[in-house]
C-alpha positions as CSV (number, residue, x, y, z in Angstrom):
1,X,-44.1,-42.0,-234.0
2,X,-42.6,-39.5,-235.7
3,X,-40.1,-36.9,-234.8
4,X,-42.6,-34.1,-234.0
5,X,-45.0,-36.3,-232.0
6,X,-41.4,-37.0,-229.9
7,X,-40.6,-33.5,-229.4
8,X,-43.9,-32.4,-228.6
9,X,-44.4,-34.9,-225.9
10,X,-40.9,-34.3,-224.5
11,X,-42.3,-31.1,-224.0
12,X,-45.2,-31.7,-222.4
13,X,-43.4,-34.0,-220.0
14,X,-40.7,-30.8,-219.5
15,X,-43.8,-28.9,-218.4
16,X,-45.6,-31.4,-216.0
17,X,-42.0,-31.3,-214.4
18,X,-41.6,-28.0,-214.3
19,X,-45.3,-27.7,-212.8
20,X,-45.1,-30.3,-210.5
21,X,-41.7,-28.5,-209.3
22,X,-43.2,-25.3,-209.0
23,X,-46.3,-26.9,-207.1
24,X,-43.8,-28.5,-204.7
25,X,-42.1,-25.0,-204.7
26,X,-45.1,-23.1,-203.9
27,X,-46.5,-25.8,-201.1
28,X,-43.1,-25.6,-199.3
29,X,-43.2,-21.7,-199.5
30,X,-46.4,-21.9,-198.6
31,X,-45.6,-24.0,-195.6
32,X,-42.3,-22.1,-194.5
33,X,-44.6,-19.1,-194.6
34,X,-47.5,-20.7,-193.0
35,X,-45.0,-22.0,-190.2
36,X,-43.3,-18.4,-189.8
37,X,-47.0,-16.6,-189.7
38,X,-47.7,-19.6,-186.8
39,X,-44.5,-19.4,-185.0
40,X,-45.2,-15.1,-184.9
41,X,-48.5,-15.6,-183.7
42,X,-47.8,-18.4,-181.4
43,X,-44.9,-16.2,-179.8
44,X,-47.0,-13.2,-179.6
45,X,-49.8,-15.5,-177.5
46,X,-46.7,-17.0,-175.4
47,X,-45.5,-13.6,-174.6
48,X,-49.2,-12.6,-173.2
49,X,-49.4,-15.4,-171.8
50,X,-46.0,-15.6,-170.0
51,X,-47.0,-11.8,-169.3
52,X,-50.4,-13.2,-167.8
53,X,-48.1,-15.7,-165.6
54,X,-45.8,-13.3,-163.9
55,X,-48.6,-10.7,-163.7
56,X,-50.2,-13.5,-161.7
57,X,-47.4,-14.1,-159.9
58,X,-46.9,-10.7,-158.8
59,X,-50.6,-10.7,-157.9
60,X,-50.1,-14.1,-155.9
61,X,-47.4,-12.6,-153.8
62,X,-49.5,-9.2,-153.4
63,X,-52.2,-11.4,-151.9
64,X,-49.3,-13.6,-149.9
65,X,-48.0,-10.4,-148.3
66,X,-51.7,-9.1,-147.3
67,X,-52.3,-12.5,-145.9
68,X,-49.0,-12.4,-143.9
69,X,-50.0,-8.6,-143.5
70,X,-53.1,-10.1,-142.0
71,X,-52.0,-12.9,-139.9
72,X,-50.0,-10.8,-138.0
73,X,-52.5,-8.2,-137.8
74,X,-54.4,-11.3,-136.3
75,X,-52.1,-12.4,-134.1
76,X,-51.3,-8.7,-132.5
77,X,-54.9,-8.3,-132.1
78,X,-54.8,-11.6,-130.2
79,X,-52.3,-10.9,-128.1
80,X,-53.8,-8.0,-127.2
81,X,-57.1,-9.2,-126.3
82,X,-55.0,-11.9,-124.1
83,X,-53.0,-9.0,-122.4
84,X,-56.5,-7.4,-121.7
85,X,-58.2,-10.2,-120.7
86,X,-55.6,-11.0,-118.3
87,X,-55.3,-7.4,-117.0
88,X,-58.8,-7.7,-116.3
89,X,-58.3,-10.7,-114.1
90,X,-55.7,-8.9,-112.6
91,X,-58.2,-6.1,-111.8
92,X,-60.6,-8.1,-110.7
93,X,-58.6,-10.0,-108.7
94,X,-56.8,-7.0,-106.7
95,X,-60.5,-5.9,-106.6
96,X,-61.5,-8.6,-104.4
97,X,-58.1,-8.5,-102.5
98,X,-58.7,-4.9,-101.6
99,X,-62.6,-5.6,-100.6
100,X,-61.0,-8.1,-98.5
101,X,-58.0,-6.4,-97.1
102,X,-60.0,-3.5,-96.3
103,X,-62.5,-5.5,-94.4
104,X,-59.4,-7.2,-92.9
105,X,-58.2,-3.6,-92.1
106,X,-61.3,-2.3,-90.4
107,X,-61.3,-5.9,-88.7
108,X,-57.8,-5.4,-87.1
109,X,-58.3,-1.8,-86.2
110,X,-61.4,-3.0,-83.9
111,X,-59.6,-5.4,-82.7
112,X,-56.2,-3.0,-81.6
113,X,-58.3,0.0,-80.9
114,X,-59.9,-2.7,-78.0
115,X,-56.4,-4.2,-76.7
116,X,-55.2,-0.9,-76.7
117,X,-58.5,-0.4,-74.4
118,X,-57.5,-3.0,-72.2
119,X,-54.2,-1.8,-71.9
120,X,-54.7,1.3,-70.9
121,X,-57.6,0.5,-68.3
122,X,-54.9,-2.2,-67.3
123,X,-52.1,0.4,-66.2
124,X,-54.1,1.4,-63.2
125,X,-54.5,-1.7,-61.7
126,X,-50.9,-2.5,-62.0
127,X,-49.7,-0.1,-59.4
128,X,-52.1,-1.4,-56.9
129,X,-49.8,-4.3,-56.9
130,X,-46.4,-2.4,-56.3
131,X,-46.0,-2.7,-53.1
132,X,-45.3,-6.7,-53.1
133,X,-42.1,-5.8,-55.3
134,X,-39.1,-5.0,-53.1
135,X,-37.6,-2.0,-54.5
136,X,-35.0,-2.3,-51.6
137,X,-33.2,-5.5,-54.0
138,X,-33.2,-3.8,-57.5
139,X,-33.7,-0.2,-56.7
140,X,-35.8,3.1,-57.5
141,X,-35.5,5.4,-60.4
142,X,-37.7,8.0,-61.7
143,X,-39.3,8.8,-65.6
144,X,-36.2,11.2,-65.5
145,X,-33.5,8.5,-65.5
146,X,-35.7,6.4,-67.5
147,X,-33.8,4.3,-70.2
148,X,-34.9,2.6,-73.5
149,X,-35.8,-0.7,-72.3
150,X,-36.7,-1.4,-76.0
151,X,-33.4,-2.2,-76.4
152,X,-33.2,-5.2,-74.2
153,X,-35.0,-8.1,-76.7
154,X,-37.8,-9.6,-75.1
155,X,-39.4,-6.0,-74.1
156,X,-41.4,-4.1,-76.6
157,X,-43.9,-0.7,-76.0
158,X,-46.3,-2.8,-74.4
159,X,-44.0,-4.7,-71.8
160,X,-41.8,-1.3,-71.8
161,X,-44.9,0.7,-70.5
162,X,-46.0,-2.0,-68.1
163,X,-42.9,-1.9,-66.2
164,X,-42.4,1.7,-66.3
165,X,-46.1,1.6,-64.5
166,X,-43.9,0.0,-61.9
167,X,-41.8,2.3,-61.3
168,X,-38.8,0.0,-63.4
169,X,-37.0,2.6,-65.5
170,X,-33.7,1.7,-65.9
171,X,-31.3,-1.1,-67.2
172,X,-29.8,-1.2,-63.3
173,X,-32.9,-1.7,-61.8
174,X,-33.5,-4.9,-64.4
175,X,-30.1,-6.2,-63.9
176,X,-30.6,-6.7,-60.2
177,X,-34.0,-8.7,-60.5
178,X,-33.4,-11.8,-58.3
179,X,-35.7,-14.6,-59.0
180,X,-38.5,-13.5,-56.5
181,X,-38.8,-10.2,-58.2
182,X,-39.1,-11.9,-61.7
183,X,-42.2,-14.1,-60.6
184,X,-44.0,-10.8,-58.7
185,X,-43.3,-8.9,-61.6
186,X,-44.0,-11.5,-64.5
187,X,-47.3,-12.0,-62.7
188,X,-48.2,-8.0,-62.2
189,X,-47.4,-7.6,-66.0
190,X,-48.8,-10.6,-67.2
191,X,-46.1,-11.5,-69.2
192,X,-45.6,-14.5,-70.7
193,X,-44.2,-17.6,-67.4
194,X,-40.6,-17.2,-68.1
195,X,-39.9,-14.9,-70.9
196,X,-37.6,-12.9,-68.3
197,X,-35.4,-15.7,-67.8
198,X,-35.5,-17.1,-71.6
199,X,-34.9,-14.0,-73.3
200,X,-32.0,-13.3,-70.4
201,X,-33.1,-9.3,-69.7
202,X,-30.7,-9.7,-66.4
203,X,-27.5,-10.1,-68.9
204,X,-28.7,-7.9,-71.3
205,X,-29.3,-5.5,-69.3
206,X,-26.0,-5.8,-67.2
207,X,-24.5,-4.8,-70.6
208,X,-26.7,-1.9,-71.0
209,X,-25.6,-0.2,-67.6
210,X,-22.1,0.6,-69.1
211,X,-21.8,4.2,-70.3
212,X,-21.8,5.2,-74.1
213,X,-18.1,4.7,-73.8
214,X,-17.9,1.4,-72.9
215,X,-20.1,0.8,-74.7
216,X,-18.8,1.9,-78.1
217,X,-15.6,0.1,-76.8
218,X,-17.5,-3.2,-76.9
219,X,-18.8,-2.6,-80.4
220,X,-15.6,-1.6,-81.8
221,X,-14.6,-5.0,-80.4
222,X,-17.2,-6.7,-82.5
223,X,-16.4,-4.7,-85.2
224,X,-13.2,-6.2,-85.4
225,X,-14.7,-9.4,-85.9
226,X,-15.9,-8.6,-89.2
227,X,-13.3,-10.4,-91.3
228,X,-14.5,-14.2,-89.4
229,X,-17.8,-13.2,-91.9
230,X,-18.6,-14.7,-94.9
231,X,-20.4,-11.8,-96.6
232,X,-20.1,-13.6,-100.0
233,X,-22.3,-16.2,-98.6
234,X,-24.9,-14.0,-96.1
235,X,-24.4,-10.5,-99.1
236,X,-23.3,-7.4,-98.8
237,X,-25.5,-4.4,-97.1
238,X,-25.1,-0.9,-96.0
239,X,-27.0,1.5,-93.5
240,X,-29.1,2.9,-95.8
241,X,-30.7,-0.4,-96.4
242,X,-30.9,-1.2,-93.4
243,X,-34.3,-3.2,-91.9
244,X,-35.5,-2.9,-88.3
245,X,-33.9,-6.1,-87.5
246,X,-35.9,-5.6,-84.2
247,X,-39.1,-6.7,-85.6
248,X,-37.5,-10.2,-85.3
249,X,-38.4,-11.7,-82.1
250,X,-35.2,-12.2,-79.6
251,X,-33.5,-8.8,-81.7
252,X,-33.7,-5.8,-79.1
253,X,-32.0,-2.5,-79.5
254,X,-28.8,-3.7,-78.4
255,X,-28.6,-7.2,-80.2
256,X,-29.5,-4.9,-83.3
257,X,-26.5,-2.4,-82.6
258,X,-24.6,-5.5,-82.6
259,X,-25.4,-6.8,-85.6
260,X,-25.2,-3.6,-87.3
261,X,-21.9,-3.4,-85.9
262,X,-21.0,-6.8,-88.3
263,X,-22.5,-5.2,-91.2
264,X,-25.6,-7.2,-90.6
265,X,-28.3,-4.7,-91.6
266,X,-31.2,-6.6,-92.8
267,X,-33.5,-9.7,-93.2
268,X,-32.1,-10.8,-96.9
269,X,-28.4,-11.3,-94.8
270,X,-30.0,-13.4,-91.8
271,X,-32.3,-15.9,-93.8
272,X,-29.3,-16.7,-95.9
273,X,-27.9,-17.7,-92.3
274,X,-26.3,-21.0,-92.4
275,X,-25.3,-23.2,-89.2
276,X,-21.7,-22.0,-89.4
277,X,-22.6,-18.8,-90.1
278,X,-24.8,-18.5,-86.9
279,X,-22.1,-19.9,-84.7
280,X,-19.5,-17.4,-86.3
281,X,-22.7,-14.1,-85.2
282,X,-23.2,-16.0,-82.1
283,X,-19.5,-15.8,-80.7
284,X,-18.8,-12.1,-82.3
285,X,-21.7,-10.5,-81.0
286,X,-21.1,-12.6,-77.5
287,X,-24.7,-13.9,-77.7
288,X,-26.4,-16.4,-75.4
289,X,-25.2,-20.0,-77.6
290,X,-28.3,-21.3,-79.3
291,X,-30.8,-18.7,-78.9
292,X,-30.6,-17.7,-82.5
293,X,-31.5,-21.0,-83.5
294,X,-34.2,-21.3,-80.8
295,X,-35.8,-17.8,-81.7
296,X,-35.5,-18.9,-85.0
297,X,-33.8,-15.6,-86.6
298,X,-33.6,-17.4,-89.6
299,X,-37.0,-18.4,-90.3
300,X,-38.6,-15.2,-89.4
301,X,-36.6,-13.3,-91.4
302,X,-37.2,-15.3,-94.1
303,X,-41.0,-14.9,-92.9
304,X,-40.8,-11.2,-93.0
305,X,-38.8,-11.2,-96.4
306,X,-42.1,-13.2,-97.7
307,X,-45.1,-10.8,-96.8
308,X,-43.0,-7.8,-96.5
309,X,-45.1,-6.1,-93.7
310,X,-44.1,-6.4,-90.0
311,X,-44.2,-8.7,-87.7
312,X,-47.1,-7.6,-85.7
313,X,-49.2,-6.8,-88.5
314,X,-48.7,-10.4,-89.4
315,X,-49.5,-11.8,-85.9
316,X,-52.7,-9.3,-86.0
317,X,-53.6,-11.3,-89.5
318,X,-53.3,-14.4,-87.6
319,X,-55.1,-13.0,-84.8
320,X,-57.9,-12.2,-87.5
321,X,-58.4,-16.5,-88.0
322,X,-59.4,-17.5,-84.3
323,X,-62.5,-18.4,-85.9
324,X,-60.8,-21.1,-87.2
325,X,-60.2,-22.5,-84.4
326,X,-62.3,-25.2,-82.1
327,X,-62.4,-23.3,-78.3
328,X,-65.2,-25.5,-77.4
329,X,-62.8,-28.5,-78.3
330,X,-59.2,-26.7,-77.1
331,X,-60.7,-24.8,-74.0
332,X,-60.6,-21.2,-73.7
333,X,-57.5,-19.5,-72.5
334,X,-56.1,-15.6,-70.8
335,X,-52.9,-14.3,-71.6
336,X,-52.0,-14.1,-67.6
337,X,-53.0,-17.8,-67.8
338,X,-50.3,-18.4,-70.1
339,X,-47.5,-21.0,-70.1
340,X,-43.8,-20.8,-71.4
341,X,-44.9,-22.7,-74.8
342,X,-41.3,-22.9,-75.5
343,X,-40.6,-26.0,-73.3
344,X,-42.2,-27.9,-75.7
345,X,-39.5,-29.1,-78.0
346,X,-40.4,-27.4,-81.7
347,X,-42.3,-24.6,-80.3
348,X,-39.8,-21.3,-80.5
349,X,-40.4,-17.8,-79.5
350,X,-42.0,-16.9,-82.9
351,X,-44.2,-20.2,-82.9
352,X,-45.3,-19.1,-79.9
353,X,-46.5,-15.7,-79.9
354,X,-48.1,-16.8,-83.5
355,X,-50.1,-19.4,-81.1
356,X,-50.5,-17.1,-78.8
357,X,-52.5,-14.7,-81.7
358,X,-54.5,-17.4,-81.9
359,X,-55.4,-17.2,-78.1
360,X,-54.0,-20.4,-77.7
361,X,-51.5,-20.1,-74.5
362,X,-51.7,-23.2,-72.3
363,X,-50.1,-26.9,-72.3
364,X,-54.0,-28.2,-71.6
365,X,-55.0,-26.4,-74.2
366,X,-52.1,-27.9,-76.3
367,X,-53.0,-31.6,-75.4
368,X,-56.2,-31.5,-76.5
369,X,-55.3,-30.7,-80.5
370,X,-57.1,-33.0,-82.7
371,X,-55.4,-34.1,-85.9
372,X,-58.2,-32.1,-87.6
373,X,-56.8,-29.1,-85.0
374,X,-53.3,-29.7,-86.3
375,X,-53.9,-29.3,-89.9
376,X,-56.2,-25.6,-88.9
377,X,-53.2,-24.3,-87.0
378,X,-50.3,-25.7,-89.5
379,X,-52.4,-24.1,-92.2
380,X,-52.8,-20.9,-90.5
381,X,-49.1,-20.8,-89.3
382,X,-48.2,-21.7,-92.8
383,X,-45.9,-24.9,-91.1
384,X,-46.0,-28.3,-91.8
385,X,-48.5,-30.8,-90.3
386,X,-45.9,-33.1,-90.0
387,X,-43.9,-31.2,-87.9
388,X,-46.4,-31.0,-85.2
389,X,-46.5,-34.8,-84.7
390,X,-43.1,-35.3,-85.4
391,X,-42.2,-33.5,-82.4
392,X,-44.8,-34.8,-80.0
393,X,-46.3,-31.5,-79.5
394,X,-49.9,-33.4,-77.9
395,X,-47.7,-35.7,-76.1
396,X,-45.5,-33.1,-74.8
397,X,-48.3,-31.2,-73.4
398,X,-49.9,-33.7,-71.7
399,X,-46.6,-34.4,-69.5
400,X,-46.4,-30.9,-69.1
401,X,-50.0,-30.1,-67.6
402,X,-49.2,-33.5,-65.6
403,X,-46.4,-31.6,-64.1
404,X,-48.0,-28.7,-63.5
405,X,-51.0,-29.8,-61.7
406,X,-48.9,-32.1,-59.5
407,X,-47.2,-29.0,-58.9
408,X,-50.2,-27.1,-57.6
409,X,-51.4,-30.3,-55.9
410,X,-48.3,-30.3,-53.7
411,X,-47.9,-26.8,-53.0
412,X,-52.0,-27.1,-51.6
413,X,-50.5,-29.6,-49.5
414,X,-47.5,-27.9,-48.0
């Protein structure tokens, strides 16, 4: 091979290098271009895409806060409809109380417009009987001296206007009752058998002869008491919230000056009463021992707290349930028939007129209760059934109509 033949294919091989070089050149340009070109348009597509993304987010939380927007919406709406639907009750229900409690209403109205009949026609006959009393042993008096016998507990309007009937105006009259003139006059009022002893009108009323003097001397006494009080325990009242602490059975006018006297204005102070308490009263206002607990001041204050309307418009509602009750079974009873109820052991003052509403007034009547009787009455009288056998109230009776008709028996004899 000659020299040319060398040369010329040295060159040729010089130029498949330098072609295979630029080849590899131009596919790696062409690569790193093709890569760049991808890489732009891939980061352009990202961008829209990651554009797309928080768009969507934006949108998802749009639609997050309208369903929030919603749910409470929802829920308002809810309520609401609750609210109504229990206002509605509401309505209906104090509907129906009112239809009732305006029948109720037009049923105790009958009822006092007729006692107050019968009283009235009563009043009459009453001073046909005046001359078995012996005015020579308690004395006269005219309307012109006439004093608030109101105020001696034990003596409302009804009793008041009775014994006025009789000529009996005055506190000194009352405190010169011996025990003849109590029976002639408890039987020409028809008051209840021994409400004038029980509810001691003679003391009371011995009290009530002083004049305003001595009297104001005795309640400045009391008032002086006032520190032996535990008004943390019992609260604090004033006058102007005061309650007629007479609608309490066994308060009267002066009782209820006495109170007042201690700061004791209202019902709230004597149903937080305890036992020491009522001992402390008892001794300041120089009350008859255990008569607050036997009149159960405590009780029907707390009574009176609960229904918030006065006592005689709740015996009138009691009055309104006779039908309740089992006459046929019990017997049928008048209120100049009537026993003390009180000397059964659990029966107090308050039990007993609330009986008495229920035309229920006699021992016999009493001893006849069925235990079917006994859950009518305890439900009416809002008491426990329990307590009515516990204290023997069936058993009691029965002695006590024993002892009454042996009673009669032997006066027949004598």
């Amino acid at each position: 091979m000659n020299y040319l033949q060398i040369l010329l294919l040295q060159s040729k091989m010089t130029a498949s290098f330098e072609i295979i070089a630029m080849l590899l050149g131009a596919a790696i340009i062409g690569s790193v271009t093709a890569w760049f070109y991808a890489k732009s348009v891939n980061n352009k597509r990202i961008e829209e895409l990651e554009s797309e993304i928080n768009k969507n987010k934006k949108e998802a939380e749009k639609i997050k806060k309208e369903k929030n927007n919603l749910q409470k919406t929802f829920a308002e709406k809810y309520t609401k409809i609750e609210q109504v639907t229990k206002e509605g009750k509401t309505l209906k229900s104090q509907n129906s109380a009112a239809v009732n409690d305006t029948t109720e209403t037009k049923l105790k109205n009958k009822i006092t417009e007729q006692l107050l009949a019968k009283e009235h026609e009563a009043l009459p006959n009453l001073r046909q009987g005046m001359h078995l009393l012996d005015y020579n042993s308690f004395g006269t008096a005219t309307g012109d001296e006439k004093d608030d016998l109101k105020m001696i507990s034990g003596i409302g309007p009804f009793i008041e206007e009775r014994l006025n009937a009789l000529d009996i105006y005055t506190f000194r009259q009352i405190s010169k009752f011996t025990a003849k003139d109590i029976e002639i006059i408890d039987d020409a009022i028809e008051c209840f058998a021994g409400r004038i002893e029980r509810d001691e009108w003679i003391a009371q009323a011995s009290e009530l002869i002083h004049d305003e003097e001595k009297q104001n001397e005795l309640l400045q006494q009391i008032r002086a008491k006032k520190s032996l009080i535990y008004y943390d325990r019992i609260g604090i009242a004033n006058k102007e919230e005061a309650d007629d602490l007479t609608e309490i059975s066994g308060i009267g006018g002066w009782i209820n000056k006495k109170l007042n006297a201690l700061d004791i204005y209202t019902f709230k102070q004597i149903s937080n009463f305890n036992n020491e308490d009522v001992e402390i009263v008892t001794d300041a206002i120089e009350f008859f021992p255990g008569r607050i607990e036997r009149d159960e001041w405590i009780q029907q204050a707390r009574e009176l707290i609960r229904i918030e309307i006065s006592k005689s418009e709740h015996l009138q509602r009691i009055s309104v349930m006779k039908n309740r009750i089992y006459y046929d079974r019990l017997g049928i009873a008048h209120k100049h028939h009537a026993n003390n109820l009180t000397l059964i052991k659990g029966i107090s003052n308050w039990v007993e007129e609330s009986l008495n509403a229920l035309e229920i007034y006699t021992f016999t009547q009493i001893s006849k209760l069925t235990t079917e009787d006994i859950v009518i009455i305890s439900d009416i009288l809002e008491i426990s059934p329990d307590r009515i056998n516990q204290d023997h109230w069936v058993e009691q009776a029965l002695e006590l109509t024993k002892a009454s008709q042996k009673k009669i028996a032997d006066n027949v004899i004598d």
